[in-house]
N, CA, C and O of each residue as an XYZ file, in Angstrom:
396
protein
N      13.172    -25.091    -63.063
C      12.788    -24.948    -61.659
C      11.948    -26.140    -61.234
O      10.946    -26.452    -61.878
N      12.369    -26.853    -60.089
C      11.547    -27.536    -59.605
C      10.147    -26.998    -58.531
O      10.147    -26.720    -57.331
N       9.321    -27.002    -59.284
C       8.071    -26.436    -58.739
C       7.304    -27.157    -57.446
O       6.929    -26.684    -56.374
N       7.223    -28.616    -58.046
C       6.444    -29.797    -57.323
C       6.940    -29.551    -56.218
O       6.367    -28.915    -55.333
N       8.836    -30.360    -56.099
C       9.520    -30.088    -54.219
C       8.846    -28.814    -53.747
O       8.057    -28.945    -52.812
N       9.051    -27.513    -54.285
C       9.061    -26.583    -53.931
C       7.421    -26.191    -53.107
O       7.224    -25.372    -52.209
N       6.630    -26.912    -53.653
C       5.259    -26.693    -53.382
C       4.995    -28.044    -51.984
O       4.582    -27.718    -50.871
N       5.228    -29.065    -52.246
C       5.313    -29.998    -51.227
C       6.124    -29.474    -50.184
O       5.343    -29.254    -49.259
N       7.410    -29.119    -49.799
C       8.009    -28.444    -49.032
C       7.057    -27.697    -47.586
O       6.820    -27.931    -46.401
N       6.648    -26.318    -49.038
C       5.847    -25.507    -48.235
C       4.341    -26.006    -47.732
O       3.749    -25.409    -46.832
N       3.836    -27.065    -48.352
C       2.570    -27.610    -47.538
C       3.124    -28.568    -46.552
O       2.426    -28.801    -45.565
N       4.323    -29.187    -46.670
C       4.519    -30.167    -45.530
C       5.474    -29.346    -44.059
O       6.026    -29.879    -43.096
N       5.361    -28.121    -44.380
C       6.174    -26.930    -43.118
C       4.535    -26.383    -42.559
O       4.351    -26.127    -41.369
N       3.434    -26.256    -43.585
C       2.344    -25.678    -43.342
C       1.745    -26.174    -42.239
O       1.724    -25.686    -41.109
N       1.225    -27.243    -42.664
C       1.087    -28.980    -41.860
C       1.806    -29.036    -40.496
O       1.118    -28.924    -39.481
N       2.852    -29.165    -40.421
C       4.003    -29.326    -39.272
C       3.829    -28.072    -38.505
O       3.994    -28.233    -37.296
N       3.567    -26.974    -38.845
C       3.142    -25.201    -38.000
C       2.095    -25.693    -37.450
O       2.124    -25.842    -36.228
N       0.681    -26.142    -38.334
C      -0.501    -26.244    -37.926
C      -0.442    -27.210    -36.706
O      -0.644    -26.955    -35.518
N      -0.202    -28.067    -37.144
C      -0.110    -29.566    -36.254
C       0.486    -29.069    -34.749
O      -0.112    -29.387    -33.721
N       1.573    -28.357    -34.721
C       2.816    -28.018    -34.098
C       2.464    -26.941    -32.949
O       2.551    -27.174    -31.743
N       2.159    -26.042    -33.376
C       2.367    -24.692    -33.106
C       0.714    -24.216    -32.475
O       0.462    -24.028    -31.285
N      -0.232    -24.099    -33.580
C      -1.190    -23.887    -33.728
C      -2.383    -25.375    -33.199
O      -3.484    -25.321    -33.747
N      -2.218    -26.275    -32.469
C      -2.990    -27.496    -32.340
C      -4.051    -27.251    -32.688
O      -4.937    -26.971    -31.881
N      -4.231    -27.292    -33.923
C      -5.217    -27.117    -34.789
C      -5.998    -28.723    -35.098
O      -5.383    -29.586    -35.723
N      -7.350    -28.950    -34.590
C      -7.834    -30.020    -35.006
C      -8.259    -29.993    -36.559
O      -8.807    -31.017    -36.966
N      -8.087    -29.036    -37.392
C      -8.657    -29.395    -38.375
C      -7.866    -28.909    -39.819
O      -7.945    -27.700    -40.034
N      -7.366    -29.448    -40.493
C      -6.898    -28.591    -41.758
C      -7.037    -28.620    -42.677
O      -7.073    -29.800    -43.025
N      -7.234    -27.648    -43.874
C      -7.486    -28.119    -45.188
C      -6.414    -27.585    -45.931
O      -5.618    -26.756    -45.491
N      -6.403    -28.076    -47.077
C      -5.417    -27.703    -48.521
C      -6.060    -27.550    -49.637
O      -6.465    -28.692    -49.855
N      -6.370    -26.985    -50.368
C      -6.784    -26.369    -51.974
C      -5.700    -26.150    -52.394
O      -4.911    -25.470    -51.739
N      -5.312    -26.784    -53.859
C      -4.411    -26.689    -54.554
C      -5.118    -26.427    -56.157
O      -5.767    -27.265    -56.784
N      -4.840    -25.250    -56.529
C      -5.795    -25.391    -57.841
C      -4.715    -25.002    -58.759
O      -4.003    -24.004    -58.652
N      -4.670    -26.028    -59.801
C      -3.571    -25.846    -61.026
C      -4.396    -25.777    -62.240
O      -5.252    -26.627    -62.486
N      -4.100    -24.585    -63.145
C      -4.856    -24.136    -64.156
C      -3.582    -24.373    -64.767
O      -2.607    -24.895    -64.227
N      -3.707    -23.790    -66.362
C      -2.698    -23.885    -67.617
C      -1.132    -23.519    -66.977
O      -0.188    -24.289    -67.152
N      -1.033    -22.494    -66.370
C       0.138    -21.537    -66.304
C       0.121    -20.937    -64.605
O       1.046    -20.235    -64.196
N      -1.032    -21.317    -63.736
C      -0.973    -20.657    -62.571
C      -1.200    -21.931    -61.535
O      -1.869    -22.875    -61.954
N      -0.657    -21.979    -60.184
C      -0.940    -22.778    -59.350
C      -1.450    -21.661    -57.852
O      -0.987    -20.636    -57.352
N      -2.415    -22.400    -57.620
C      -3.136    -21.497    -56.549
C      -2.853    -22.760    -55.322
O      -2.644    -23.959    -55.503
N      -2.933    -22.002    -54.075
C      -2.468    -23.330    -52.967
C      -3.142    -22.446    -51.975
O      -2.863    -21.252    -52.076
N      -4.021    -22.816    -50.980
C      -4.484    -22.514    -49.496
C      -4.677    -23.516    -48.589
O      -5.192    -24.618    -48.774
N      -4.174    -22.994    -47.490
C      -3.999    -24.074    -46.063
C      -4.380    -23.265    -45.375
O      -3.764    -22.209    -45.226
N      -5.870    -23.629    -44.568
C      -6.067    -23.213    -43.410
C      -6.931    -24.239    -42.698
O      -7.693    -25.125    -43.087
N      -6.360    -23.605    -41.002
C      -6.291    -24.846    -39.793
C      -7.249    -23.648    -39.106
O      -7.474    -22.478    -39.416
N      -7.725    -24.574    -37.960
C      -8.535    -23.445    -37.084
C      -8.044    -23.680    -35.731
O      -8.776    -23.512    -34.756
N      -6.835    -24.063    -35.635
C      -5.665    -23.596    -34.546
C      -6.229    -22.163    -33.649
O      -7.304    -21.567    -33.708
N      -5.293    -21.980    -33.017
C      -5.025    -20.384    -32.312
C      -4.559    -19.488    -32.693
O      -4.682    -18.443    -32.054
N      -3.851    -19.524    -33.856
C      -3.305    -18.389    -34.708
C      -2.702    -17.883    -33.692
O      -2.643    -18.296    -32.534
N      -1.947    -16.335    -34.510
C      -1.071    -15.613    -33.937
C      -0.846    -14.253    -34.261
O      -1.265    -13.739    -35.299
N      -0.370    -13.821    -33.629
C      -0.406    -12.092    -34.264
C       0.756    -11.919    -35.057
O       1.881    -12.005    -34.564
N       0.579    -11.710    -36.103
C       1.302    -11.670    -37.357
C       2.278    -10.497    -37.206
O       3.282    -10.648    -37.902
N       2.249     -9.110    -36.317
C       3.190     -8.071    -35.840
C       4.424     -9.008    -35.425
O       5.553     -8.832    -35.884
N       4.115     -9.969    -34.560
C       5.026    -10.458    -33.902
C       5.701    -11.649    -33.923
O       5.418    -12.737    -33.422
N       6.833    -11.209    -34.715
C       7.531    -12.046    -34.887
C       8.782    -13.089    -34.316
O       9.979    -12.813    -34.399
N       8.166    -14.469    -33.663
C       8.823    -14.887    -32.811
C      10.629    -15.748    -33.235
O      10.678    -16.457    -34.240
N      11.628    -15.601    -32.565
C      12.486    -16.786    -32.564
C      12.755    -17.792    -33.212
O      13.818    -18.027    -33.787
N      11.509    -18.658    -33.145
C      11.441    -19.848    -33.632
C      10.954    -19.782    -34.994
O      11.132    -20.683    -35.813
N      10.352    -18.728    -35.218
C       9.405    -18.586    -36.910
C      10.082    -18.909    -38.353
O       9.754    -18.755    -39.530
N      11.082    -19.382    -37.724
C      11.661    -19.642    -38.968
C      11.117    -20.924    -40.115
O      11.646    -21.507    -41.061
N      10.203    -20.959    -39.652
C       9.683    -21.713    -40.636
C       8.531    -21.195    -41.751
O       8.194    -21.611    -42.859
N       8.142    -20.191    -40.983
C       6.960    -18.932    -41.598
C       8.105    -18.385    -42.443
O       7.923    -18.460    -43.658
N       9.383    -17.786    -41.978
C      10.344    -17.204    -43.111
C      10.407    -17.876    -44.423
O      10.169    -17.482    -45.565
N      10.811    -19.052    -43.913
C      11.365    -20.164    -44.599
C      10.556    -20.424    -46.117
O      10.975    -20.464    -47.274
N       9.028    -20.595    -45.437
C       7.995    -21.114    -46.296
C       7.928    -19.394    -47.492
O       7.798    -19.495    -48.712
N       8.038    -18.132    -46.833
C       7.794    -17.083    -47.416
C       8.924    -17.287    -48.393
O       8.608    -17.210    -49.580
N      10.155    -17.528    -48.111
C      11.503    -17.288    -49.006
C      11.500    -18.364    -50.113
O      12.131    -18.312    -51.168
N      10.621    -19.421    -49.659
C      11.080    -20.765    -50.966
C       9.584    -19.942    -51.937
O       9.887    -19.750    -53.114
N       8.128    -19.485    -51.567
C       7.886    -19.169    -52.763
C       8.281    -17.900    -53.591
O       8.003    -17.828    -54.788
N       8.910    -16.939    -52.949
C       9.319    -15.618    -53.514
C      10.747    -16.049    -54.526
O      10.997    -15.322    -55.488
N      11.650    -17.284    -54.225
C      12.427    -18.478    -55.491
C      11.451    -18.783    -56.243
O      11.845    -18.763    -57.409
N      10.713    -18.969    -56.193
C       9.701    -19.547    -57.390
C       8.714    -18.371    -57.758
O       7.532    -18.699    -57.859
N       8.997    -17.201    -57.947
C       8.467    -16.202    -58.340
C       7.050    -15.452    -57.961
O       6.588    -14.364    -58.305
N       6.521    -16.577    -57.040
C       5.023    -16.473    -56.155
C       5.083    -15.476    -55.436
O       6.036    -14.705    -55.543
N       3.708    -15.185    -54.208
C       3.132    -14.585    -53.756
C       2.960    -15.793    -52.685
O       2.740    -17.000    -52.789
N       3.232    -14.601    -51.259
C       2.702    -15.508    -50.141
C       2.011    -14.739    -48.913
O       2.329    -13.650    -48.436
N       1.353    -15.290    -48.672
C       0.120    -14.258    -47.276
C      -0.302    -14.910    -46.224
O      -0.710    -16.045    -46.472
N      -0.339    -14.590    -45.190
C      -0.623    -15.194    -44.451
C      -1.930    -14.222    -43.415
O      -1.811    -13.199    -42.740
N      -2.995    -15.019    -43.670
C      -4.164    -14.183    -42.554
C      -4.357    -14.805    -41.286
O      -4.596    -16.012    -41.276
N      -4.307    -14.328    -40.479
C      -4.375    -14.891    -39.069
C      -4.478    -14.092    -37.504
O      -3.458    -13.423    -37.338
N      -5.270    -14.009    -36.533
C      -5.254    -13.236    -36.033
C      -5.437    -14.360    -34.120
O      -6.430    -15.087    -34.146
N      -4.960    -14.410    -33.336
C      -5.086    -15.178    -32.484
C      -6.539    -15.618    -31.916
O      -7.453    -14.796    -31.848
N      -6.648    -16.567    -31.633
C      -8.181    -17.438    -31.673
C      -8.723    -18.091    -33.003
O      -9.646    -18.875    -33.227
N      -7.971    -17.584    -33.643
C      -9.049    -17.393    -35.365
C      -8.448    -18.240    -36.211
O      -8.985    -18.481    -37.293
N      -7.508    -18.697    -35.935
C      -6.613    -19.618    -37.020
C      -6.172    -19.057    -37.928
O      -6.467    -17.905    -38.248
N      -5.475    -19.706    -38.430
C      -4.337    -19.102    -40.215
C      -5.030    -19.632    -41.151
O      -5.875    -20.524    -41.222
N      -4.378    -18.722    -42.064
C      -5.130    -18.951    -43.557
C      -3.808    -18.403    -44.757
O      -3.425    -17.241    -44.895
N      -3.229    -19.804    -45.627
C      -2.182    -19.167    -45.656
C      -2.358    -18.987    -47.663
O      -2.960    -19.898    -48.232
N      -1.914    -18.048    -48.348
C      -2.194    -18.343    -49.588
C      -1.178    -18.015    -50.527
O      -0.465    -17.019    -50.403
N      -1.096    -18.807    -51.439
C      -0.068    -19.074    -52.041
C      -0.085    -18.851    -53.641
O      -0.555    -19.938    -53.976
N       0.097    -18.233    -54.693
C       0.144    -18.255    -56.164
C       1.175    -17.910    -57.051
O       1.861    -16.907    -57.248
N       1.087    -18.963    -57.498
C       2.562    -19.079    -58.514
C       2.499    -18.598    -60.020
O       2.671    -19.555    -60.775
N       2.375    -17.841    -60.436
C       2.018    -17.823    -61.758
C       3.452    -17.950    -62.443
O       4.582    -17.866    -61.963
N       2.967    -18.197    -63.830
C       3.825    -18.611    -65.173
C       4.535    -20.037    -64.671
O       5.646    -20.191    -65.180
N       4.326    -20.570    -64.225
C       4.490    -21.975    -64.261
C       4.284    -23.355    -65.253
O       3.384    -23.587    -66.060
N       5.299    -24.059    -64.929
C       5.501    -24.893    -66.424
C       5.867    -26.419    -65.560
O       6.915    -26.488    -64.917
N       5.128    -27.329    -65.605
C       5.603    -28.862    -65.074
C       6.092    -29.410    -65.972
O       5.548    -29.467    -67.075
N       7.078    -29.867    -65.738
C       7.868    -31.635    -66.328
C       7.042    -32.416    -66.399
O       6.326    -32.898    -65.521
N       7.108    -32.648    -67.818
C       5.756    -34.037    -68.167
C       7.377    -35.381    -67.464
O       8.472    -34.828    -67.363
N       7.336    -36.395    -67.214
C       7.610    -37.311    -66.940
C       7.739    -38.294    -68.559
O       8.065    -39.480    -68.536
């Protein structure tokens, strides 16, 4: 399994929502890789959105949910309008390609 694309992917759709969607002046990324687990959080302090409602265009919120549930992860998204997103991500049993 390619893990790396799979993880770049979903932070560079994260990014592109925030930037996009949410004109969020500010964003961060935590990526924490231990032995066997990769932990990932992105949150912007955008406008968020109400997470009931699911718009048309969201296909990129799908998108990002469906590529880590392929890679056996967990994906969440907290967010409530005014308040910005907070999105979190963990992959466990994970294994990188040494190069």
């Amino acid at each position: 399994k390619n893990y790396e694309i799979a993880l770049f992917r979903l932070i560079q759709e994260a990014l592109q929502n925030a930037v996009t969607h949410a004109e969020a002046t500010e964003i961060k990324v935590k990526i924490e890789i231990f032995e066997s687990t990769v932990t990932l959080v992105i949150q912007d302090n955008g406008q968020g959105f109400d997470p009931k409602i699911i718009k048309d265009d969201s296909f990129g919120l799908i998108g990002m949910r469906e590529r880590v549930e392929m890679i056996n992860g967990t994906f969440k998204i907290d967010t409530q309008i005014g308040k910005g997103t907070k999105i979190f991500v963990n992959i466990p049993d994970i294994t990188f390609e040494n190069d």
